[in-house]
N, CA, C and O atoms as a Maestro MAE file, in Angstrom:
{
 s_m_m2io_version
 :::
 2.0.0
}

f_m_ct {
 s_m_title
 :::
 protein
 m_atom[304] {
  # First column is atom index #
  i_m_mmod_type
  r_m_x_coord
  r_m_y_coord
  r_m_z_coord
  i_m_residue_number
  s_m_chain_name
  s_m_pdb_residue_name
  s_m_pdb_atom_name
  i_m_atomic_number
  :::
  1 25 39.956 1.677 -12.300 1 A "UNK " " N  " 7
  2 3 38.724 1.175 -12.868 1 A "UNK " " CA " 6
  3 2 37.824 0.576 -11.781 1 A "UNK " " C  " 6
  4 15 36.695 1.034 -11.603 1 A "UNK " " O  " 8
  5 25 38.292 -0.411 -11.071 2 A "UNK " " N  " 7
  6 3 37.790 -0.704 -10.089 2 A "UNK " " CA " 6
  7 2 37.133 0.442 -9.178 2 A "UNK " " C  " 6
  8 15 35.917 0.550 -9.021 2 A "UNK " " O  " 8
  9 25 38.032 1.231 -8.635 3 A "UNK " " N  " 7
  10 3 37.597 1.942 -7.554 3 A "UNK " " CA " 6
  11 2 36.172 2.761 -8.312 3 A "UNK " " C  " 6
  12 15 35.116 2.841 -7.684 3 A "UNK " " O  " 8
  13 25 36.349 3.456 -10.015 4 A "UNK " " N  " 7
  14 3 34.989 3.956 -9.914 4 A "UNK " " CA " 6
  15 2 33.745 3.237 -10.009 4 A "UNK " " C  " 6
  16 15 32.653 3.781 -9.847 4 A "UNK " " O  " 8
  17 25 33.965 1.561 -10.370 5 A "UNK " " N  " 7
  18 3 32.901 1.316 -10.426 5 A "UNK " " CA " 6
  19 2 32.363 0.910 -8.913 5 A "UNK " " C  " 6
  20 15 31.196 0.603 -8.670 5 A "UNK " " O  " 8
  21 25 33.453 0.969 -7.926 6 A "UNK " " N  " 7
  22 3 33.083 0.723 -6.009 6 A "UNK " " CA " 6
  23 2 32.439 1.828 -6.174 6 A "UNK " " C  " 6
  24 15 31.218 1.754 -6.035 6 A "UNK " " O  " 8
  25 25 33.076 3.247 -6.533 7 A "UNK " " N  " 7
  26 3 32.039 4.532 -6.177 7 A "UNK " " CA " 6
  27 2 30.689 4.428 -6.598 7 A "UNK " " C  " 6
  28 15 29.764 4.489 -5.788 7 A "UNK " " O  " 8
  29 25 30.482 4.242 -8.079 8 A "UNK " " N  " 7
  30 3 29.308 4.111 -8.427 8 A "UNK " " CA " 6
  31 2 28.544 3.423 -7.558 8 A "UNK " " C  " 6
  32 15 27.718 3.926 -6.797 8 A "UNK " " O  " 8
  33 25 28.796 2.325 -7.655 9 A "UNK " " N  " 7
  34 3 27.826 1.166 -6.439 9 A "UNK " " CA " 6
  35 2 27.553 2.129 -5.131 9 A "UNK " " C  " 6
  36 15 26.453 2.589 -4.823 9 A "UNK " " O  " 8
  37 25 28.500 2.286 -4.595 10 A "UNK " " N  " 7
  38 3 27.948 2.736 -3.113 10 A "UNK " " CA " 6
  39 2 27.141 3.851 -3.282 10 A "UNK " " C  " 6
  40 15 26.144 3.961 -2.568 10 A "UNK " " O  " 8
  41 25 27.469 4.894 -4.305 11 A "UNK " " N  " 7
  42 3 26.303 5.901 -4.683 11 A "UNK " " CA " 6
  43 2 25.348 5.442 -4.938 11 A "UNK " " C  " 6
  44 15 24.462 5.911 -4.223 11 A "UNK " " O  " 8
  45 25 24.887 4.501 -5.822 12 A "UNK " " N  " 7
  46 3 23.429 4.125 -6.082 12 A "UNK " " CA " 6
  47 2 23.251 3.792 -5.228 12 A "UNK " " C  " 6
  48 15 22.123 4.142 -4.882 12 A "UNK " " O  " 8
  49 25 24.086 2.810 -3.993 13 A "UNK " " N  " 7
  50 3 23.256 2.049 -2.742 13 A "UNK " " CA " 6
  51 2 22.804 2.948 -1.937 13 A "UNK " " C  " 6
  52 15 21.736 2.807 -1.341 13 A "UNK " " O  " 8
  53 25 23.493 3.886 -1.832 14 A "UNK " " N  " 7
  54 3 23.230 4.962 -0.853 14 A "UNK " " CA " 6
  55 2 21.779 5.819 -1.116 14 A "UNK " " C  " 6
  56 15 20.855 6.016 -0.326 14 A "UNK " " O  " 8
  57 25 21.926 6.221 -2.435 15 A "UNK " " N  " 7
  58 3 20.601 6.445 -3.366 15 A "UNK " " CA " 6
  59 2 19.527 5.597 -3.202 15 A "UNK " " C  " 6
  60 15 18.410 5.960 -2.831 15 A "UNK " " O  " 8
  61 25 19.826 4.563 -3.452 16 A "UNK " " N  " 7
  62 3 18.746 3.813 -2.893 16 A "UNK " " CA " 6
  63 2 18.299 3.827 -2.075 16 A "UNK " " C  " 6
  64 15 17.233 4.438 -1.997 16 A "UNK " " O  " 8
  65 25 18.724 3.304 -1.197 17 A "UNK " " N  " 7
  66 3 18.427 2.828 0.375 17 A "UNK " " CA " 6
  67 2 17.781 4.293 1.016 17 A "UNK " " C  " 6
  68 15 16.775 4.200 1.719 17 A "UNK " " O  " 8
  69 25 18.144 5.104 0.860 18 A "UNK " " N  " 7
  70 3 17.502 6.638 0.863 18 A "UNK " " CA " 6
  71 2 15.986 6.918 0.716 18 A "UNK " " C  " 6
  72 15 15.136 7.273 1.533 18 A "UNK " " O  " 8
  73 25 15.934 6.579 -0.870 19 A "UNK " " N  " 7
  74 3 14.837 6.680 -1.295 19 A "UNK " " CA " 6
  75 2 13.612 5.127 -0.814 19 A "UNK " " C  " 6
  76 15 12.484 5.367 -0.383 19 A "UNK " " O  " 8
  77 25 14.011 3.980 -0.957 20 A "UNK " " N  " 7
  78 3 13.417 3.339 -0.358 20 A "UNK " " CA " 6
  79 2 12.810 3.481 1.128 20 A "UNK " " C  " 6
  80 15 11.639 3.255 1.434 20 A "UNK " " O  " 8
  81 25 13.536 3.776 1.733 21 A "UNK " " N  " 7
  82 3 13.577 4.232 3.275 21 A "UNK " " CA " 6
  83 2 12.564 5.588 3.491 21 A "UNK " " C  " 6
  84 15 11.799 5.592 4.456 21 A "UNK " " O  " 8
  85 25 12.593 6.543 2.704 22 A "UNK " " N  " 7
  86 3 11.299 6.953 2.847 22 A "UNK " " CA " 6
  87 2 10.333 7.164 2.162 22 A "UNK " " C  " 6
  88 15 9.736 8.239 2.231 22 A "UNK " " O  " 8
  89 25 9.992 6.255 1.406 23 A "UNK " " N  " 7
  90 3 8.795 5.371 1.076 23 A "UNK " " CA " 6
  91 2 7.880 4.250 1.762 23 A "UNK " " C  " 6
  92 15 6.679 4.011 1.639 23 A "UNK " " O  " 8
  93 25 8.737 3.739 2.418 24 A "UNK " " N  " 7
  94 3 8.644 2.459 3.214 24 A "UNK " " CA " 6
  95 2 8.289 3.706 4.509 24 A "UNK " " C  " 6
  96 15 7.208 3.533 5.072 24 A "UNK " " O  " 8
  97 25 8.814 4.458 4.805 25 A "UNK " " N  " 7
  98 3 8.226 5.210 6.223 25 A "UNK " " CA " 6
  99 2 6.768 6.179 6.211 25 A "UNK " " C  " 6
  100 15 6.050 6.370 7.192 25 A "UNK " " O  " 8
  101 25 6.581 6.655 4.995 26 A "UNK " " N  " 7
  102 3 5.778 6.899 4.301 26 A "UNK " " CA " 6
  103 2 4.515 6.187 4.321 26 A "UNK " " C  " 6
  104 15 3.503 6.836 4.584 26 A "UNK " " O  " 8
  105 25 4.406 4.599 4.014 27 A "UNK " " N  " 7
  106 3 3.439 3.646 3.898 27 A "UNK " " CA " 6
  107 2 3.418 3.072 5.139 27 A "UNK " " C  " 6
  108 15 2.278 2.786 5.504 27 A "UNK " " O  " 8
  109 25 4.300 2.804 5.919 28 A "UNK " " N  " 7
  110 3 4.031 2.194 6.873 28 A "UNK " " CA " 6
  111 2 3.028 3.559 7.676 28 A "UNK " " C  " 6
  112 15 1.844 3.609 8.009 28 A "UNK " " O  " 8
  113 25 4.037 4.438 7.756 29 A "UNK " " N  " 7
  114 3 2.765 5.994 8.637 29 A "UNK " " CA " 6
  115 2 1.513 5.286 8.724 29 A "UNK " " C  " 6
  116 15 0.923 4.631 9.583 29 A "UNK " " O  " 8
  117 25 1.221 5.822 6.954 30 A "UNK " " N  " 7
  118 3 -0.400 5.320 6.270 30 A "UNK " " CA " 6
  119 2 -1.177 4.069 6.330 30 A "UNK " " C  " 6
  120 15 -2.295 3.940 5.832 30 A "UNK " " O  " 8
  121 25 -0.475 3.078 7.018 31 A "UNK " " N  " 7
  122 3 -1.084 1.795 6.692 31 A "UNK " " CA " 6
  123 2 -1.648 2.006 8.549 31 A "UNK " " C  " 6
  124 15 -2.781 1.847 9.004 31 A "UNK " " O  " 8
  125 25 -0.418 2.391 9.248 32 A "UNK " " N  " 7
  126 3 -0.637 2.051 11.025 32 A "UNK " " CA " 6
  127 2 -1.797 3.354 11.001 32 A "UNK " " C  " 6
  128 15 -2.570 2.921 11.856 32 A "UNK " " O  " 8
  129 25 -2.285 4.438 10.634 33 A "UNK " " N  " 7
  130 3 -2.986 5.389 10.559 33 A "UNK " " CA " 6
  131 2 -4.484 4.880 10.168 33 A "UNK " " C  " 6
  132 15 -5.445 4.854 10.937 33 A "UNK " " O  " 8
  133 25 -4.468 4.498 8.855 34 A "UNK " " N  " 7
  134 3 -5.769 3.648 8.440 34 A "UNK " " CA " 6
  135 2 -5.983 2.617 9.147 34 A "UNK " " C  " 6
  136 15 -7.165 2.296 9.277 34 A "UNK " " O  " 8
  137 25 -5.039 1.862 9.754 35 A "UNK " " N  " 7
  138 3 -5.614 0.783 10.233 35 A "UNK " " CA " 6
  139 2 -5.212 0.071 11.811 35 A "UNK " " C  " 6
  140 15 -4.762 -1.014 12.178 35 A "UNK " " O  " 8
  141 25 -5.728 1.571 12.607 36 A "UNK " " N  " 7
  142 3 -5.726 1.499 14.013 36 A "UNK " " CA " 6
  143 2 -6.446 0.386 14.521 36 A "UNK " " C  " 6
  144 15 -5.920 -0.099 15.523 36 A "UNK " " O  " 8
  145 25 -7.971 -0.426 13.959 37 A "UNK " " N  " 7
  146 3 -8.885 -1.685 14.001 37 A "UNK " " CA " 6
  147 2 -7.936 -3.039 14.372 37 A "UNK " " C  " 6
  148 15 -8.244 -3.919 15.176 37 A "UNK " " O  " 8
  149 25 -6.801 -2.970 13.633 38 A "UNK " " N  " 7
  150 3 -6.260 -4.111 13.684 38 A "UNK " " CA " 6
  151 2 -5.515 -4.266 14.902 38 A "UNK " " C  " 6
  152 15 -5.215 -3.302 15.607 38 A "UNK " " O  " 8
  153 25 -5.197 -5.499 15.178 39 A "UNK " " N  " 7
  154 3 -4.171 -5.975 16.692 39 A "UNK " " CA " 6
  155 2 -2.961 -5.341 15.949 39 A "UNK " " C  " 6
  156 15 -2.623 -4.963 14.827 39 A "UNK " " O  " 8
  157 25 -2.472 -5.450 17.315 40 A "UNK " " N  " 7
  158 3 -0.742 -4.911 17.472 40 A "UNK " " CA " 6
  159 2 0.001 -6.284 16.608 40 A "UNK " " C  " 6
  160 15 1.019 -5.942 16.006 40 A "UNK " " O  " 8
  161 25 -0.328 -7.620 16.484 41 A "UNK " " N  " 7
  162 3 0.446 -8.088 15.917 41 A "UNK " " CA " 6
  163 2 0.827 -8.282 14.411 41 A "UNK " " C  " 6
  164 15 1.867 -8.448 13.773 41 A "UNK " " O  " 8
  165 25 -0.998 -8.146 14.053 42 A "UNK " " N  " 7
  166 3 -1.158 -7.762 12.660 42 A "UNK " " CA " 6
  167 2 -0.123 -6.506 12.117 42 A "UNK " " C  " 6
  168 15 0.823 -6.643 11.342 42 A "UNK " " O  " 8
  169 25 -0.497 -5.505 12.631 43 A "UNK " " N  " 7
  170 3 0.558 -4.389 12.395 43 A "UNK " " CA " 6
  171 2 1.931 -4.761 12.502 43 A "UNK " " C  " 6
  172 15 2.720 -4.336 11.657 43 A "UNK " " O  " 8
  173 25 2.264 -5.388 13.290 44 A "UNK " " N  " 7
  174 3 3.990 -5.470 13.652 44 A "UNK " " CA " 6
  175 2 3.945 -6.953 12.551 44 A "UNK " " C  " 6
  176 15 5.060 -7.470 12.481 44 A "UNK " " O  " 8
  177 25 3.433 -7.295 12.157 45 A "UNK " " N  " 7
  178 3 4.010 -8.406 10.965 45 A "UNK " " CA " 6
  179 2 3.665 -7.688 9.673 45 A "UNK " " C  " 6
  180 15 3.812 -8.281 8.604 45 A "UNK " " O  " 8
  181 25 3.271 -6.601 9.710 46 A "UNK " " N  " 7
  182 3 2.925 -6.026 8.074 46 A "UNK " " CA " 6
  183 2 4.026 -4.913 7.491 46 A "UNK " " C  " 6
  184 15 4.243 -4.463 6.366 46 A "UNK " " O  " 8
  185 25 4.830 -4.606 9.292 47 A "UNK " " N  " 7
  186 3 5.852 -3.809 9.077 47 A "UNK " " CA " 6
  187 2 7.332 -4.497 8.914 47 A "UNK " " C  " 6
  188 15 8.304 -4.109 8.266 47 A "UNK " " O  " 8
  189 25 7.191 -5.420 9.568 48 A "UNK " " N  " 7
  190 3 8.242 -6.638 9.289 48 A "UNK " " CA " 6
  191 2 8.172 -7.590 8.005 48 A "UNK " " C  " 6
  192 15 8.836 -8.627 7.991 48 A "UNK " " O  " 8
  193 25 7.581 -7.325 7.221 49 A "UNK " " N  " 7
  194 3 7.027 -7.686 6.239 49 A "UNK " " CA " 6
  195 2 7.649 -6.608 4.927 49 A "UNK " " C  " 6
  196 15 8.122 -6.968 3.849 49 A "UNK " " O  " 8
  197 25 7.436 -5.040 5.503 50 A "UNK " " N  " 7
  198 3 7.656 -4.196 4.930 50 A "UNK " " CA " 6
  199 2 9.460 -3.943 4.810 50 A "UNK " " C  " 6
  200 15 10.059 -3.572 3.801 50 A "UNK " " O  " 8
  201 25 10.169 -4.330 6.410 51 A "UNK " " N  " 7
  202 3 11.282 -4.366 6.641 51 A "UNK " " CA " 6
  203 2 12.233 -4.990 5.310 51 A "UNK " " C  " 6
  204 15 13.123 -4.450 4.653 51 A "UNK " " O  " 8
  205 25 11.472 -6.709 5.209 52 A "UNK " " N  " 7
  206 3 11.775 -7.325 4.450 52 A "UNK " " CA " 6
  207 2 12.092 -7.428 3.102 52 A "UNK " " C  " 6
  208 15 13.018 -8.001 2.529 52 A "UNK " " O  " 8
  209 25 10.936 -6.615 2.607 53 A "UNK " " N  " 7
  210 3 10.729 -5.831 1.342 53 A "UNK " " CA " 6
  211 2 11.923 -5.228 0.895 53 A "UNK " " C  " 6
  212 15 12.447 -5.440 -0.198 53 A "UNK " " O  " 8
  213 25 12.448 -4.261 2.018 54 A "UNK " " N  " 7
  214 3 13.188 -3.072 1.787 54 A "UNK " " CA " 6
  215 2 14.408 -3.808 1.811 54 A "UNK " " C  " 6
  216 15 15.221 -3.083 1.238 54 A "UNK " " O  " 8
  217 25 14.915 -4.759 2.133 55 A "UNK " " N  " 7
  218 3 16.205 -5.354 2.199 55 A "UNK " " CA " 6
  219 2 16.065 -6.174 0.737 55 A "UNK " " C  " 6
  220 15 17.097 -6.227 0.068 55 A "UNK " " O  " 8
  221 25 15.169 -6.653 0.334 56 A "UNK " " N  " 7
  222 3 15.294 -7.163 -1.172 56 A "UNK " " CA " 6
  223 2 15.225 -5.847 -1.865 56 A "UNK " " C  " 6
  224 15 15.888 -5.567 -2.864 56 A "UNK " " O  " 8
  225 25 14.629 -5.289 -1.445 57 A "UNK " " N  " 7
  226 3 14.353 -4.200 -2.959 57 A "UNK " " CA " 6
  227 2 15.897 -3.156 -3.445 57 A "UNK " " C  " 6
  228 15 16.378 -3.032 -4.571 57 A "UNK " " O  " 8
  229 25 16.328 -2.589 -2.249 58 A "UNK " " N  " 7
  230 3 17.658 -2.174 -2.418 58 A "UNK " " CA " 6
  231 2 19.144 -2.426 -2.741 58 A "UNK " " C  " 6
  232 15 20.001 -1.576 -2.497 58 A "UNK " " O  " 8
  233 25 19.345 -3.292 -3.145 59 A "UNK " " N  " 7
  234 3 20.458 -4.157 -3.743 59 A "UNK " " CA " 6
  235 2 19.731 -3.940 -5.297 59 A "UNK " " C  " 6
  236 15 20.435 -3.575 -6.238 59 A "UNK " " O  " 8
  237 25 18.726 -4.117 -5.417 60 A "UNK " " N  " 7
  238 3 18.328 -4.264 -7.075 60 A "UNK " " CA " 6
  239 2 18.378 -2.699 -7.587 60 A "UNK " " C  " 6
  240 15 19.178 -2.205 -8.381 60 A "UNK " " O  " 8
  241 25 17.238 -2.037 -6.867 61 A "UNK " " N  " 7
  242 3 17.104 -0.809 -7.355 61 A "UNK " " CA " 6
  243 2 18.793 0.046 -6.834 61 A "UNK " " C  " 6
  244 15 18.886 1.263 -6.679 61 A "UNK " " O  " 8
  245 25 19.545 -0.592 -6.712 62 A "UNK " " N  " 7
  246 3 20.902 0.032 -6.756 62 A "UNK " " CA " 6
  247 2 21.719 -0.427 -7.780 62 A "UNK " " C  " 6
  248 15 22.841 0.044 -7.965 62 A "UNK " " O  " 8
  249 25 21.225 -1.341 -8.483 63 A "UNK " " N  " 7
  250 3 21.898 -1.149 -9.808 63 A "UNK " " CA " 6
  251 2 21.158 -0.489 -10.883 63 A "UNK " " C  " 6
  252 15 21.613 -0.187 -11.986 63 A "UNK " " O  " 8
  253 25 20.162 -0.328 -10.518 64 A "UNK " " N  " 7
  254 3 19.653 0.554 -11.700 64 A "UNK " " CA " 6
  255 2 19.960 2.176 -11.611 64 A "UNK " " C  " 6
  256 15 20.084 2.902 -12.597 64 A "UNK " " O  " 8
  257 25 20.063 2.615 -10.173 65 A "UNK " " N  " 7
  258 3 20.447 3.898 -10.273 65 A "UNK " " CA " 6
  259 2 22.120 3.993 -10.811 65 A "UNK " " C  " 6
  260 15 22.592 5.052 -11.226 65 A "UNK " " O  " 8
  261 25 22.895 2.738 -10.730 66 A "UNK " " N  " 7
  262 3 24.022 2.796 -11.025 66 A "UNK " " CA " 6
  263 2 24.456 2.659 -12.363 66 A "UNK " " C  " 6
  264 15 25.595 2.869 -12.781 66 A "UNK " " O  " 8
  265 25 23.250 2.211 -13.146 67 A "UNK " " N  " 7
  266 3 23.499 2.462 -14.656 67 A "UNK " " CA " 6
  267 2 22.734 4.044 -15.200 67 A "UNK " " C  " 6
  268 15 22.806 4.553 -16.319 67 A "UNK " " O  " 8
  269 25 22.272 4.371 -14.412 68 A "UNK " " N  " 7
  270 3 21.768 6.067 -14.678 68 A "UNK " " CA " 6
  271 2 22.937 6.978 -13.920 68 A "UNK " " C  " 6
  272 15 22.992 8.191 -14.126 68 A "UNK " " O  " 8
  273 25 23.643 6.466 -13.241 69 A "UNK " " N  " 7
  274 3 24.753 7.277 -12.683 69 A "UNK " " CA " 6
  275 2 26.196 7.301 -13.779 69 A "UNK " " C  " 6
  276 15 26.969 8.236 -13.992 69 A "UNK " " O  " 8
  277 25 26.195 6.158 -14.243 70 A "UNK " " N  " 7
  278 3 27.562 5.535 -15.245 70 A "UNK " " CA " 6
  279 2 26.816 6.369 -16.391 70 A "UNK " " C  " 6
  280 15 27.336 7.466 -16.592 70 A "UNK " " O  " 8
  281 25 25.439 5.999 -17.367 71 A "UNK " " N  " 7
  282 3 24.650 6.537 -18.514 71 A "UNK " " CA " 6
  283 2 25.266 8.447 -18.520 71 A "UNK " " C  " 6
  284 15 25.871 9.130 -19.346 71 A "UNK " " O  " 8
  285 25 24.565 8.769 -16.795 72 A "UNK " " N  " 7
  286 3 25.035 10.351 -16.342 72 A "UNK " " CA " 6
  287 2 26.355 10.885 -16.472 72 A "UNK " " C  " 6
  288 15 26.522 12.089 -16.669 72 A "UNK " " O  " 8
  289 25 27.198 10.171 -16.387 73 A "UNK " " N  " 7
  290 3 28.707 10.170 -16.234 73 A "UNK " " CA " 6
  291 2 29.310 10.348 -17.696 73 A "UNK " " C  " 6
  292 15 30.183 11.167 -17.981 73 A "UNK " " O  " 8
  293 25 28.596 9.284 -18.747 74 A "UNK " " N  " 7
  294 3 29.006 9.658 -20.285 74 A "UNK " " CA " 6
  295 2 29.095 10.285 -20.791 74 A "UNK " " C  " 6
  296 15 30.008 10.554 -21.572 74 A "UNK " " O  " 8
  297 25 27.777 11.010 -20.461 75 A "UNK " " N  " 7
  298 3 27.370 12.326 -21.155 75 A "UNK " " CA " 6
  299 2 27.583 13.515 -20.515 75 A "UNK " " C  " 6
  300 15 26.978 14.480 -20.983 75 A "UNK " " O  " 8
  301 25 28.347 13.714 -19.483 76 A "UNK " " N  " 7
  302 3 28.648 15.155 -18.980 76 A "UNK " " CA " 6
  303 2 29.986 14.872 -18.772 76 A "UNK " " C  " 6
  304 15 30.742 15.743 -18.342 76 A "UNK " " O  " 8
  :::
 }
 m_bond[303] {
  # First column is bond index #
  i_m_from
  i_m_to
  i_m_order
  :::
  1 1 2 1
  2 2 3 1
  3 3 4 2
  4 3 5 1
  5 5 6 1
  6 6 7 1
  7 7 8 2
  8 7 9 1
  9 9 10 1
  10 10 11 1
  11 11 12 2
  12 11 13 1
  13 13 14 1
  14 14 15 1
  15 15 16 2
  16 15 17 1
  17 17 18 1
  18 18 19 1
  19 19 20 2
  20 19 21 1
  21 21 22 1
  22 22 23 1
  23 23 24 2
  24 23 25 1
  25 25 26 1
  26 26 27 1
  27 27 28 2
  28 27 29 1
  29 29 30 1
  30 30 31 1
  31 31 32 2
  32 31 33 1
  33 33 34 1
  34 34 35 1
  35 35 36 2
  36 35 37 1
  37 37 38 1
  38 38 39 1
  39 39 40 2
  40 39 41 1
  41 41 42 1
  42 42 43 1
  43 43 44 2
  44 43 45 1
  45 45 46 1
  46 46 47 1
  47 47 48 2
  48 47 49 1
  49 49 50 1
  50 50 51 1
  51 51 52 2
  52 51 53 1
  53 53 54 1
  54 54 55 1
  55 55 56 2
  56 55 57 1
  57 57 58 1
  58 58 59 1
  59 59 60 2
  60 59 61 1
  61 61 62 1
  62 62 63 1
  63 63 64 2
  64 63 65 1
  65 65 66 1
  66 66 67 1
  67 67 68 2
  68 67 69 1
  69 69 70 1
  70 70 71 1
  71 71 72 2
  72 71 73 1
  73 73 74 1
  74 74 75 1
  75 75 76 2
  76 75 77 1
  77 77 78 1
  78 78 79 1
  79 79 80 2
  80 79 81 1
  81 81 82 1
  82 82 83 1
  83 83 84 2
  84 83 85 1
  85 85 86 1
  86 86 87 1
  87 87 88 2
  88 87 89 1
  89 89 90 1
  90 90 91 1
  91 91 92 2
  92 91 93 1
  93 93 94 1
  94 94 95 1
  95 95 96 2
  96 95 97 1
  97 97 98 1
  98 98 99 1
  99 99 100 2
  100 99 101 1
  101 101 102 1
  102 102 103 1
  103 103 104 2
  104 103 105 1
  105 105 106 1
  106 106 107 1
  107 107 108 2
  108 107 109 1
  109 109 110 1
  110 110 111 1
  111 111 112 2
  112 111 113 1
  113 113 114 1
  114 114 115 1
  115 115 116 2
  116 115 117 1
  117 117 118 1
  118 118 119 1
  119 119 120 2
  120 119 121 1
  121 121 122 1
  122 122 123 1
  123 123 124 2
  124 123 125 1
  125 125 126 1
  126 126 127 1
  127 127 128 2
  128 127 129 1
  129 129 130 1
  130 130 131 1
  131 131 132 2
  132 131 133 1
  133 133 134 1
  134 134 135 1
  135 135 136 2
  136 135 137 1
  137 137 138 1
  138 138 139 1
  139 139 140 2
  140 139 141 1
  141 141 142 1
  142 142 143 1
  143 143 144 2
  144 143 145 1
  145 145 146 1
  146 146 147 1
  147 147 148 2
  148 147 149 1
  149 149 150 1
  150 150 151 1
  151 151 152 2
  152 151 153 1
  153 153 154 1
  154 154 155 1
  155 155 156 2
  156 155 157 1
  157 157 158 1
  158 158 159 1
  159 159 160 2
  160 159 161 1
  161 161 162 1
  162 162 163 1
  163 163 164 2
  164 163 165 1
  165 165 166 1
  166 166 167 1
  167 167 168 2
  168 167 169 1
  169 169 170 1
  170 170 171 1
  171 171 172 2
  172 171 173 1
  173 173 174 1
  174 174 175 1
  175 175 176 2
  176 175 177 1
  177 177 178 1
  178 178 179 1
  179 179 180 2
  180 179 181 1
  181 181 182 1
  182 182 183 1
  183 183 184 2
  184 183 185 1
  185 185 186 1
  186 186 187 1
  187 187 188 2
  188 187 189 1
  189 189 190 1
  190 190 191 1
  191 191 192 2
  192 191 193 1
  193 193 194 1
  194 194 195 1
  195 195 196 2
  196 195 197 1
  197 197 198 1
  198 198 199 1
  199 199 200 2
  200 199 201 1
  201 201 202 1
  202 202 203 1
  203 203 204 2
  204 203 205 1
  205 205 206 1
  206 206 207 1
  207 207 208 2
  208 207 209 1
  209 209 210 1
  210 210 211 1
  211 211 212 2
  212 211 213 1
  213 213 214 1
  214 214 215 1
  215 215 216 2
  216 215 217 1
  217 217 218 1
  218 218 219 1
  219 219 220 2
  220 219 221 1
  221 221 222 1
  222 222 223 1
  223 223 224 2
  224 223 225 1
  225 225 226 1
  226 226 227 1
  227 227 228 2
  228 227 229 1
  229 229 230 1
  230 230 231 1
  231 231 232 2
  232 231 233 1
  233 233 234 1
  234 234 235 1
  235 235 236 2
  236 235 237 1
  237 237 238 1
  238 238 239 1
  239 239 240 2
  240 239 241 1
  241 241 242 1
  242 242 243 1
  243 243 244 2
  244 243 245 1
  245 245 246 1
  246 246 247 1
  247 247 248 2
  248 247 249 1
  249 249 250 1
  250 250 251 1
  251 251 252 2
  252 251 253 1
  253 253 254 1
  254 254 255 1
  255 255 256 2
  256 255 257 1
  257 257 258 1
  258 258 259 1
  259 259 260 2
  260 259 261 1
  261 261 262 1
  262 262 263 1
  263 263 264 2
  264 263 265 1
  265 265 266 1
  266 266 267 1
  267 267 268 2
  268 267 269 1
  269 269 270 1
  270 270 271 1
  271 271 272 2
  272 271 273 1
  273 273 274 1
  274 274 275 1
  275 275 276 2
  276 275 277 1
  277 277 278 1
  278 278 279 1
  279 279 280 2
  280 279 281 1
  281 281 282 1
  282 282 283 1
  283 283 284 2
  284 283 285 1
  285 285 286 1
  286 286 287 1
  287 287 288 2
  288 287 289 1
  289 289 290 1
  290 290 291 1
  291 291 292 2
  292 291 293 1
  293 293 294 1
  294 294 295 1
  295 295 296 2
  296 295 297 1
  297 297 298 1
  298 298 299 1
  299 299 300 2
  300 299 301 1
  301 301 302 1
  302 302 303 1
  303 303 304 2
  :::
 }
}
């Protein structure tokens, strides 16, 4: 019991962190692209900023893929 719900988890984390990761590479591209005007530090605190983001956001959005993975699992 244990071990599938370790699998599950690390699948969604993995899922996650995936999909976050290129989103976050995605926006950052677009933000340093649009906004060549700004200093180098502005930029490097909006991406560290973004870094930050991505370390809260993936722990959460990994349990939600992990109840669509368990939900997935019921029904097939």
């Amino acid at each position: 019991m244990i071990s599938t719900v370790l699998k599950f988890y690390l699948q969604g984390l993995l899922i996650s962190a995936v999909v976050v990761l290129i989103l976050s590479i995605i926006y950052a591209f677009a933000y340093l692209v649009r906004n060549t005007d700004k200093s180098k530090t502005a930029r490097r605190n909006r991406i560290l900023d973004l870094i930050l983001v991505d370390i809260l956001t993936i722990p959460i959005l990994s349990f939600a893929v992990v109840g669509l993975l368990v939900i997935l699992r019921t029904r097939g």
